[in-house]
Backbone as XML, in Angstrom:
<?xml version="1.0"?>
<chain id="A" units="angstrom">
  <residue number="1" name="UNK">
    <atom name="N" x="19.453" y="40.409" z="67.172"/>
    <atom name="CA" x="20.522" y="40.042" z="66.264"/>
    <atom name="C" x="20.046" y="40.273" z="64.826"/>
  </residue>
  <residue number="2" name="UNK">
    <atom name="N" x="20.834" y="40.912" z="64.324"/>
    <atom name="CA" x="20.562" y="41.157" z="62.686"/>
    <atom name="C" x="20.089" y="39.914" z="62.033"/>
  </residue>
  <residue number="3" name="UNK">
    <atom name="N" x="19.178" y="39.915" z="60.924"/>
    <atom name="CA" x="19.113" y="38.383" z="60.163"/>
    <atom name="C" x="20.349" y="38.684" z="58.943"/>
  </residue>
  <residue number="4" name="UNK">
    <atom name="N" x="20.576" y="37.532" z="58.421"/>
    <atom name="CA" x="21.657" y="36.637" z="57.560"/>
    <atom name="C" x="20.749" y="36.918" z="56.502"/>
  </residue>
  <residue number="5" name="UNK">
    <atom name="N" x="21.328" y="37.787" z="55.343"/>
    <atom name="CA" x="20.376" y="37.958" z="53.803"/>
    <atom name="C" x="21.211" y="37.351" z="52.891"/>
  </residue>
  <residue number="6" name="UNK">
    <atom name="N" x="20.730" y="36.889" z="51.935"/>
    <atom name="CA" x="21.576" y="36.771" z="50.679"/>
    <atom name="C" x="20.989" y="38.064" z="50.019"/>
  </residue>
  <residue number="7" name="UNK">
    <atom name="N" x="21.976" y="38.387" z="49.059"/>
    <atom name="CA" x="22.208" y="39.877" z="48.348"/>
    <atom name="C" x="22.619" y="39.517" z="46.779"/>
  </residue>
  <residue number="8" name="UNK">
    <atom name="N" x="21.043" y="40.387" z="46.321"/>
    <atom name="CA" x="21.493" y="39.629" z="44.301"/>
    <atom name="C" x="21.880" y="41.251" z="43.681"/>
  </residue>
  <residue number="9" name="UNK">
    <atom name="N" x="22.453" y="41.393" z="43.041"/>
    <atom name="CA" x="22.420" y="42.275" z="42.191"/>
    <atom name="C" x="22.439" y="42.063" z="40.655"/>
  </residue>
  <residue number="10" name="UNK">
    <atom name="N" x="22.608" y="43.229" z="40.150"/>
    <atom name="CA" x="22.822" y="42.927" z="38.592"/>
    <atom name="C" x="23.201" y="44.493" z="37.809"/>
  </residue>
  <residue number="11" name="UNK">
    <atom name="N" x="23.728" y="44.488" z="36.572"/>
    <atom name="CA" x="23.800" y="45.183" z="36.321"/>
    <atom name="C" x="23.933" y="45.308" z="34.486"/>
  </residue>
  <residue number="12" name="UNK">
    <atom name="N" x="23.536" y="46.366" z="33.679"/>
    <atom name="CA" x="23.332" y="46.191" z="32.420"/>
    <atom name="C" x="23.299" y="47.977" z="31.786"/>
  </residue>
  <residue number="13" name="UNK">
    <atom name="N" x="23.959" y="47.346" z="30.706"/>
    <atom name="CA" x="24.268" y="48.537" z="30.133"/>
    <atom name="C" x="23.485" y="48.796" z="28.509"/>
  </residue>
  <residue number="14" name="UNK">
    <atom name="N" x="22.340" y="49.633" z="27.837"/>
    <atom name="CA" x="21.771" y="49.405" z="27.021"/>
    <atom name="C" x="22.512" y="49.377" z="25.795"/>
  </residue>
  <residue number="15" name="UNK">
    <atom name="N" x="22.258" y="48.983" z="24.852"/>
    <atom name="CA" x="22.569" y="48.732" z="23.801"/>
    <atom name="C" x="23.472" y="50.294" z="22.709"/>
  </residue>
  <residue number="16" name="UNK">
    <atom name="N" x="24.497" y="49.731" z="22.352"/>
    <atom name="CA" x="25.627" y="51.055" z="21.693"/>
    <atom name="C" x="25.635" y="51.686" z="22.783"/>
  </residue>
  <residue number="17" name="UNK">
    <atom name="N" x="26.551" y="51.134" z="24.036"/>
    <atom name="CA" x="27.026" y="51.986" z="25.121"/>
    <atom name="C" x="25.573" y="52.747" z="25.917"/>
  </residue>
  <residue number="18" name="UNK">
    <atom name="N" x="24.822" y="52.432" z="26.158"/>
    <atom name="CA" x="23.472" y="53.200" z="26.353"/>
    <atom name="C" x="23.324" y="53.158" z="28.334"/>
  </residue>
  <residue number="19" name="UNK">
    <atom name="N" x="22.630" y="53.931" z="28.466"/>
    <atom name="CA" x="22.861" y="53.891" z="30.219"/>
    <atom name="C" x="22.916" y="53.016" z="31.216"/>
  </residue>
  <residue number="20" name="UNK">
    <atom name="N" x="23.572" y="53.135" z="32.117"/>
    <atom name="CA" x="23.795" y="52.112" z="32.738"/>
    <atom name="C" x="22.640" y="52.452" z="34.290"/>
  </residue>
  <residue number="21" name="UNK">
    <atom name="N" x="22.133" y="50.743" z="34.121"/>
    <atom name="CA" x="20.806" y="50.379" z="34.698"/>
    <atom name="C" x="21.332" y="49.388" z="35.748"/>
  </residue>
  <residue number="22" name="UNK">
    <atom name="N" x="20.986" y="49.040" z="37.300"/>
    <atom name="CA" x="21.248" y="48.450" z="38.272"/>
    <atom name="C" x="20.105" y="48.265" z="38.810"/>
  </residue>
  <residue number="23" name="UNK">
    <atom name="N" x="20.087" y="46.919" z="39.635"/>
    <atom name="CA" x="18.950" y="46.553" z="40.380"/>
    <atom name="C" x="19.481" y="45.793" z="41.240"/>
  </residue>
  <residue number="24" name="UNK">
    <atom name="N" x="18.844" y="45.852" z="42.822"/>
    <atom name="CA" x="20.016" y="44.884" z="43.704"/>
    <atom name="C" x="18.405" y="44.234" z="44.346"/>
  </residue>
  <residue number="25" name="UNK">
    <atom name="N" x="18.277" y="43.005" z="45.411"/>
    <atom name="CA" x="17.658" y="42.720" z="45.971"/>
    <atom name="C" x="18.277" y="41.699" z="47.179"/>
  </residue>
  <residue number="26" name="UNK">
    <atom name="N" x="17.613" y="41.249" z="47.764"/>
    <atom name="CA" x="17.846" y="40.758" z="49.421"/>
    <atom name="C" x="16.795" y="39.707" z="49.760"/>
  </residue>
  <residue number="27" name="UNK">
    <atom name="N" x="17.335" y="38.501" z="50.483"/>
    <atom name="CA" x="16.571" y="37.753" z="50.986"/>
    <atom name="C" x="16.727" y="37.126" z="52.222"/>
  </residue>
  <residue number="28" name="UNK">
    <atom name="N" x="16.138" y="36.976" z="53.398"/>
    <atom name="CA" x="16.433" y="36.614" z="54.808"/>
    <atom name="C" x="17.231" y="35.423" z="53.911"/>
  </residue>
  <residue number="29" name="UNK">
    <atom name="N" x="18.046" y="34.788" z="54.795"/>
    <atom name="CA" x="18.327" y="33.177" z="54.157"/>
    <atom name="C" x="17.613" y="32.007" z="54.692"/>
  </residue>
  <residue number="30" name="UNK">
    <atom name="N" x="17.061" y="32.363" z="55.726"/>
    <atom name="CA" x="15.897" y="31.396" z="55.953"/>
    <atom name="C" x="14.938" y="31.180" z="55.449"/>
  </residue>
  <residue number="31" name="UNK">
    <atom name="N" x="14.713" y="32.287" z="54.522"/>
    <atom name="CA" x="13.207" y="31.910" z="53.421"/>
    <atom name="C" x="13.926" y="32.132" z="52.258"/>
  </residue>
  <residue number="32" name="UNK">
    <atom name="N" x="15.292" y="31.174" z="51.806"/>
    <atom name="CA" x="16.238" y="31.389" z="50.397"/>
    <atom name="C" x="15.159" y="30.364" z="49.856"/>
  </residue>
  <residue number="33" name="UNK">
    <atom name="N" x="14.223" y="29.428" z="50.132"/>
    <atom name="CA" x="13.464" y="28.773" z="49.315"/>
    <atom name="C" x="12.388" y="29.368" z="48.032"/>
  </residue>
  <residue number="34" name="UNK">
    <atom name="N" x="12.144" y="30.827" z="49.136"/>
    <atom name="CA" x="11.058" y="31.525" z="47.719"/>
    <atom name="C" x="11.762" y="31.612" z="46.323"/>
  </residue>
  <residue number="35" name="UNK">
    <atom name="N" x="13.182" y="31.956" z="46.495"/>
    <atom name="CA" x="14.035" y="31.951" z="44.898"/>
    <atom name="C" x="13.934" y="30.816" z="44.255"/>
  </residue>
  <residue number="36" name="UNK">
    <atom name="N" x="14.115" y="29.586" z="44.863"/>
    <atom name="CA" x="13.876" y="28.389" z="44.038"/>
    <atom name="C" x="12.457" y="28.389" z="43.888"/>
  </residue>
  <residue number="37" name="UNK">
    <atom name="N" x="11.260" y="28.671" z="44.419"/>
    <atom name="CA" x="9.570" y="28.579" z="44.165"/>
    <atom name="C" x="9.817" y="29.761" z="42.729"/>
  </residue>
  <residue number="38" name="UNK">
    <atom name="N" x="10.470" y="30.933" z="42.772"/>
    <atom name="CA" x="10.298" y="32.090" z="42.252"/>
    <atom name="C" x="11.175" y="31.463" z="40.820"/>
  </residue>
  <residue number="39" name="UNK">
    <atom name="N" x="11.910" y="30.543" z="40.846"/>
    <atom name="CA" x="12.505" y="29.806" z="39.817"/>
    <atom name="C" x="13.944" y="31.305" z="39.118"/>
  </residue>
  <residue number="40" name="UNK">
    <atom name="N" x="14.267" y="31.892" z="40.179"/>
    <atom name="CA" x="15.383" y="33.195" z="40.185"/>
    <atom name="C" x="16.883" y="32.042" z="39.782"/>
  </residue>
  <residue number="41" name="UNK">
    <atom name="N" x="17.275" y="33.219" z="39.380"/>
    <atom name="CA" x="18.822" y="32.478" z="38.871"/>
    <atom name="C" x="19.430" y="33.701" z="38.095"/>
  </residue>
  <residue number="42" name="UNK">
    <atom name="N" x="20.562" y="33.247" z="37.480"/>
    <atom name="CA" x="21.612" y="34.505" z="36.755"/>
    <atom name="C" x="20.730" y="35.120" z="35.723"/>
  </residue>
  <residue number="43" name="UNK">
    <atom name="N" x="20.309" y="36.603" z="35.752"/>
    <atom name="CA" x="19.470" y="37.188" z="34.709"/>
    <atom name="C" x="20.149" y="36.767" z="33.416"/>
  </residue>
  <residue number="44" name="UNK">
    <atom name="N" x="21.184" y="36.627" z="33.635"/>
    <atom name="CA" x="21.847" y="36.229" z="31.911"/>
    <atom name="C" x="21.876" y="35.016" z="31.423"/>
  </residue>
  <residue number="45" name="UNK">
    <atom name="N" x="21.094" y="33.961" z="32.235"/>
    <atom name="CA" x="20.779" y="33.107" z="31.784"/>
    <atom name="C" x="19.243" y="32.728" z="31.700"/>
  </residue>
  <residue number="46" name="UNK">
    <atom name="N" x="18.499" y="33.943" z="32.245"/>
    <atom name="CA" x="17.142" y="33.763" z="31.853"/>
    <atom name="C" x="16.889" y="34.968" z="30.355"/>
  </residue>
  <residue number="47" name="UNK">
    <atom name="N" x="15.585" y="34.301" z="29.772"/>
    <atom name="CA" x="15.055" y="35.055" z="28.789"/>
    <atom name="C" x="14.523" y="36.191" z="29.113"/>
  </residue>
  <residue number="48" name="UNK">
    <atom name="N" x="14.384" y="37.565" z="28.309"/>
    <atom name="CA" x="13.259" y="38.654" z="28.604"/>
    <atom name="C" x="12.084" y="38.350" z="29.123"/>
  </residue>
  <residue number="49" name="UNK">
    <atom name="N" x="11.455" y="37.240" z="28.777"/>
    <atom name="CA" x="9.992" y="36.656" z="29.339"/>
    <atom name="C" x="9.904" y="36.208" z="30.628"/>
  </residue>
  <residue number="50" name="UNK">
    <atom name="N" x="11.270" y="35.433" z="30.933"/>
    <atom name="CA" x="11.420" y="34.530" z="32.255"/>
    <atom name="C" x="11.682" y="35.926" z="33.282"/>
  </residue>
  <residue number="51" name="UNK">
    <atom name="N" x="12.378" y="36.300" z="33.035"/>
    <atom name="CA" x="12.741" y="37.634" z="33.608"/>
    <atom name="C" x="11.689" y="38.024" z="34.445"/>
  </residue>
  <residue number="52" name="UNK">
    <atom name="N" x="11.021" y="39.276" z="33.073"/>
    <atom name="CA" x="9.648" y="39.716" z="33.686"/>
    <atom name="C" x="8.608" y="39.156" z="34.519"/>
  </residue>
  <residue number="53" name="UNK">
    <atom name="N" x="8.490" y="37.592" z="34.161"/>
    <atom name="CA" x="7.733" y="36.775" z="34.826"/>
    <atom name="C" x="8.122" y="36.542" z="36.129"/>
  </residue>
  <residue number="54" name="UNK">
    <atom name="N" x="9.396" y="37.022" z="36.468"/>
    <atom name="CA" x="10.058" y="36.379" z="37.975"/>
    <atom name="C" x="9.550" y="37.804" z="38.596"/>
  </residue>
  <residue number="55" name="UNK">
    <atom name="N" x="10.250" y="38.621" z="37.499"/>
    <atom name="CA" x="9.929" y="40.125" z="38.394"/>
    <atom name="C" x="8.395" y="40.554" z="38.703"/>
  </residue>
  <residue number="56" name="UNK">
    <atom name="N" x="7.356" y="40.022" z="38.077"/>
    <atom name="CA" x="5.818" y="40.504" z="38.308"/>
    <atom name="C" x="5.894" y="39.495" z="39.555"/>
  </residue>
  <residue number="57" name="UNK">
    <atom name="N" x="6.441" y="38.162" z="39.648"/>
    <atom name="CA" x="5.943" y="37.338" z="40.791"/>
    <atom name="C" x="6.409" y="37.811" z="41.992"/>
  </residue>
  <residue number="58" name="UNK">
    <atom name="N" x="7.532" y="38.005" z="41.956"/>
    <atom name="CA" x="7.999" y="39.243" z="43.309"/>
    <atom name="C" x="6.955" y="39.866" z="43.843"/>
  </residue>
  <residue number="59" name="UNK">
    <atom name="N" x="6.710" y="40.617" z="42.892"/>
    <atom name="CA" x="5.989" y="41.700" z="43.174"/>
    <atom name="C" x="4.586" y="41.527" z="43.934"/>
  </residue>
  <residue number="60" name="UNK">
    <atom name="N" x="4.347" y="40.218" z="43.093"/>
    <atom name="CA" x="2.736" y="40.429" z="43.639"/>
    <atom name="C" x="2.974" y="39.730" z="44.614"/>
  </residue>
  <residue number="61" name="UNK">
    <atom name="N" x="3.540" y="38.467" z="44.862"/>
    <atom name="CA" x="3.630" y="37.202" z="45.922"/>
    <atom name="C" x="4.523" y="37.294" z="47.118"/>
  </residue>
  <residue number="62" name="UNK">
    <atom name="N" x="5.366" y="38.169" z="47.007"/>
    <atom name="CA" x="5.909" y="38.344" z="48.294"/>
    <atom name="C" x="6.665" y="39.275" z="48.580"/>
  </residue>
  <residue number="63" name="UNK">
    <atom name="N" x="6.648" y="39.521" z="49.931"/>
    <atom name="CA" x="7.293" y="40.729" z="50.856"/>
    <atom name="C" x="8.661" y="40.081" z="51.700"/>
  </residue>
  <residue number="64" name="UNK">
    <atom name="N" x="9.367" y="39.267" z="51.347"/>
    <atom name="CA" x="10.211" y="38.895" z="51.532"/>
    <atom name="C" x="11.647" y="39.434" z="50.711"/>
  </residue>
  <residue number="65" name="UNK">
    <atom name="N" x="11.588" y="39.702" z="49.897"/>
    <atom name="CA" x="12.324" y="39.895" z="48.579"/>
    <atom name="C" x="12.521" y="41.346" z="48.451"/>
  </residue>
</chain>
């Protein structure tokens, strides 16, 4: 049986109409807890810093995501 993901996307367009940039990601929903450890939420309500900081922790900490 397939697993149950939650599905984030996002999307952003650079500055004076500038290209348009997308990023999507996926999470079993049985391990939806790493987003709250990973402290994830609406990119538009996190800072450039919080951001990057979520996105390096991905990266290094888990294969779930």
């Amino acid at each position: 049986m397939p697993t149950k993901c939650l599905i984030g996307w996002c999307s952003s367009k650079g500055q004076t109409a500038g290209p348009m940039v997308y990023g999507t990601s996926f999470c079993p929903i049985n391990e939806q807890m790493i987003l709250e450890t990973l402290e994830c939420a609406d990119s538009k309500a996190l800072n450039e810093e919080k951001r990057d900081t979520i996105f390096s922790n991905i990266c290094q900490t888990s294969d779930k995501i």
